[in-house]
C-alpha positions as CSV (number, residue, x, y, z in Angstrom):
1,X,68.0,115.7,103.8
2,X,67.9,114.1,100.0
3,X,64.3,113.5,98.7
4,X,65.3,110.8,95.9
5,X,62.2,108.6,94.0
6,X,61.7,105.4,95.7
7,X,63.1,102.4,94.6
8,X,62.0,98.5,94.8
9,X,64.5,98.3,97.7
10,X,62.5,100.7,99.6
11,X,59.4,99.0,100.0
12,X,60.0,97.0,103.8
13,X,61.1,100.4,105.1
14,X,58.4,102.6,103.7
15,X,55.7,99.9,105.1
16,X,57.2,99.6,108.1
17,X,57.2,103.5,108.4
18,X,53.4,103.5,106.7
19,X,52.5,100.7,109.5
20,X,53.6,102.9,112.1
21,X,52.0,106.1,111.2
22,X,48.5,104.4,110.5
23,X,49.3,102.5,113.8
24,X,49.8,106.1,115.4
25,X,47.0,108.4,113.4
26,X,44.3,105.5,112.8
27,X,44.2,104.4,116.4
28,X,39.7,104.3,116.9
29,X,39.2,104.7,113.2
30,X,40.3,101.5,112.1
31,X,39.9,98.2,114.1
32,X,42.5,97.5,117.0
33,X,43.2,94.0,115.5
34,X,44.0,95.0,112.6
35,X,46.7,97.9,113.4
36,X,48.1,95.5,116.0
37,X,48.3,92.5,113.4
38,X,47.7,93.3,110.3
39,X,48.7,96.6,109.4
40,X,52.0,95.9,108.7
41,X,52.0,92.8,106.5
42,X,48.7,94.7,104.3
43,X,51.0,97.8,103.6
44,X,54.4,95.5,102.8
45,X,52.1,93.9,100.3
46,X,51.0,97.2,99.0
47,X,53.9,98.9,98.7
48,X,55.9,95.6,97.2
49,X,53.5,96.0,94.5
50,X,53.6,99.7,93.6
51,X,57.3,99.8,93.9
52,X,57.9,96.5,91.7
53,X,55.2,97.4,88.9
54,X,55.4,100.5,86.7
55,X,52.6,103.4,86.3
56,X,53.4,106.1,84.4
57,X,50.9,108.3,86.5
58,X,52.1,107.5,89.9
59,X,55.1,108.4,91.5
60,X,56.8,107.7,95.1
61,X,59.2,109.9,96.6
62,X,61.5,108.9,99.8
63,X,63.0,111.9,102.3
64,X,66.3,110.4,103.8
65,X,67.7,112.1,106.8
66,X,71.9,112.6,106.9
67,X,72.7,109.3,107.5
68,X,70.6,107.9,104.5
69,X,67.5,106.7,106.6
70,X,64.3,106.7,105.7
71,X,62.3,109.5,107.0
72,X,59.6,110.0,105.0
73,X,57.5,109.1,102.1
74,X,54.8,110.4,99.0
75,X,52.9,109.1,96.4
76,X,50.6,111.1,93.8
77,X,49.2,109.9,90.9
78,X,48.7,112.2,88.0
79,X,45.5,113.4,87.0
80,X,43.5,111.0,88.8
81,X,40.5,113.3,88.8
82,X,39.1,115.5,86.2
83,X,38.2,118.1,88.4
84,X,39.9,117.6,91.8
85,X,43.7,117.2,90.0
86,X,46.3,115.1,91.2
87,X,45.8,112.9,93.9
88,X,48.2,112.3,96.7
89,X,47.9,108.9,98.1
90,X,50.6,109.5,101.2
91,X,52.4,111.6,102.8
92,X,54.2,110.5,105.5
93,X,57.0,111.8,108.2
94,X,58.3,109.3,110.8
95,X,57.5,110.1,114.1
96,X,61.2,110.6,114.9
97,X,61.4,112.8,111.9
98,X,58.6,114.8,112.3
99,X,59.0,118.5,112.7
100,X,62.8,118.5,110.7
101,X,61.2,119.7,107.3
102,X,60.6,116.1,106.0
103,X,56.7,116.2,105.5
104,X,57.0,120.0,103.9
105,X,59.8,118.9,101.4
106,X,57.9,116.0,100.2
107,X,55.1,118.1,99.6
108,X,56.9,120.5,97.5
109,X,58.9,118.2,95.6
110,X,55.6,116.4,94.8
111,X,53.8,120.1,93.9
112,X,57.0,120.8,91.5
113,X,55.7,117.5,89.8
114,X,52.2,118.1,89.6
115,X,53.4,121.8,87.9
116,X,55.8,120.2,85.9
117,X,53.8,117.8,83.8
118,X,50.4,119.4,84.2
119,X,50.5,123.7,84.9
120,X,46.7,123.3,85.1
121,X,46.2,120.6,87.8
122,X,45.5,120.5,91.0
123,X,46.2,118.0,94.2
124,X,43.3,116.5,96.3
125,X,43.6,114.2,99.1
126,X,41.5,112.6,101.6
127,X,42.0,112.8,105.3
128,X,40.2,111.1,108.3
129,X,37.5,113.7,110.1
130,X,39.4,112.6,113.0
131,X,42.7,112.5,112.3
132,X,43.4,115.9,113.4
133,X,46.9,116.1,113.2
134,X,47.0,115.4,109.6
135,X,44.3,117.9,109.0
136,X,46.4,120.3,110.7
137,X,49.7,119.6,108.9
138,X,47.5,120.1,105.5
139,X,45.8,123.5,106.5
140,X,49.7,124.6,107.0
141,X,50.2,123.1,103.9
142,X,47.8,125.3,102.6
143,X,45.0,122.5,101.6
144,X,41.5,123.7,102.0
145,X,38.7,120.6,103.3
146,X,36.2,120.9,100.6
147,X,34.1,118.1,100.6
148,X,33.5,115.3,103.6
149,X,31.6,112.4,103.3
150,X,31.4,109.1,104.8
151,X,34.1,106.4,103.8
152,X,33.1,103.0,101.9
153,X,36.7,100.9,102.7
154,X,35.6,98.3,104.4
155,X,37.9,98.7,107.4
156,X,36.4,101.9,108.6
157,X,32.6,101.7,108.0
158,X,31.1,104.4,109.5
159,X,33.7,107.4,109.4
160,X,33.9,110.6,107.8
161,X,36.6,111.6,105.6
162,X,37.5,115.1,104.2
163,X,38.8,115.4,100.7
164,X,41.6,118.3,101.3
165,X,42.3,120.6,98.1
166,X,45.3,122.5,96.4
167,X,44.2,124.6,93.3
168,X,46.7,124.7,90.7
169,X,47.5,127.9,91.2
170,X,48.1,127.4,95.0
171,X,50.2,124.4,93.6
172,X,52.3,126.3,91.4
173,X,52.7,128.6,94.0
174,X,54.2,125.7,96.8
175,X,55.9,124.7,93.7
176,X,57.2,127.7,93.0
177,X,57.9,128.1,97.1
């Protein structure tokens, strides 16, 4: 496994891979149409973007398995809340990936960051109530759901969200892990 930061190239594959996961996990939170039409040309555009523009607060990480293909992707930007920390956007295994480490190396590699340039800073993220799996994955992860309230995107009216939390000494400590 390398874990490398993502690169403009990289931006089909990691939508492709987002499209799929969202297609997978999202499936009765957001609207059938969209997953089964949409889905895939909305993240290309997104990801184009944030891999062709630069930020100096976000950051995109790529896991490649041994034979250099894409198995999962992160992205945090830095101290996107005041209180909450960091704030991890994605993290994402593919399904045929899932299971091999991919998910829990992101996730360190991404804590190592948030230490890194900011010792005192936590990581947040938010999570669909339903998307159990992913809530799951977290808890291993060691994220504790401390806040849920309903969501305002447009595409899923109507459901509940979780924000799931890291300290920054539980950060330092994955970090450190």
């Amino acid at each position: 496994m390398t874990i490398r930061p993502a690169r403009r190239e990289d931006a089909e594959a990691i939508a492709a891979l987002h499209a799929a996961n969202w297609r997978q996990g999202y499936a009765g939170i957001l609207p059938g149409d969209y997953l089964a039409q949409e889905v895939e040309a909305d993240r290309l555009t997104v990801w184009q973007d944030r891999l062709s523009t630069s930020d100096d607060g976000r950051e995109t990480l790529v896991s490649l398995d041994a034979a250099g293909a894409l198995a999962g992707f992160s992205c945090v930007y830095h101290g996107h809340d005041p209180v909450h920390g960091a704030f991890l956007d994605n993290l994402h295994a593919s399904a045929a990936h899932r299971g091999q480490g991919h998910g829990i190396a992101l996730f360190r590699e991404i804590a190592r960051l948030v230490a890194a340039r900011d010792p005192d800073s936590g990581l947040y993220l938010w999570v669909f109530e339903k998307n159990e799996d992913a809530r799951a994955f977290y808890r291993k992860l060691g994220a504790r759901e401390v806040e849920r309230t309903d969501t305002q995107w447009a595409l899923a009216m109507g459901e509940w969200r979780l924000r799931c939390r890291w300290t920054a000494e539980e950060l330092n400590a994955a970090a450190a892990g």
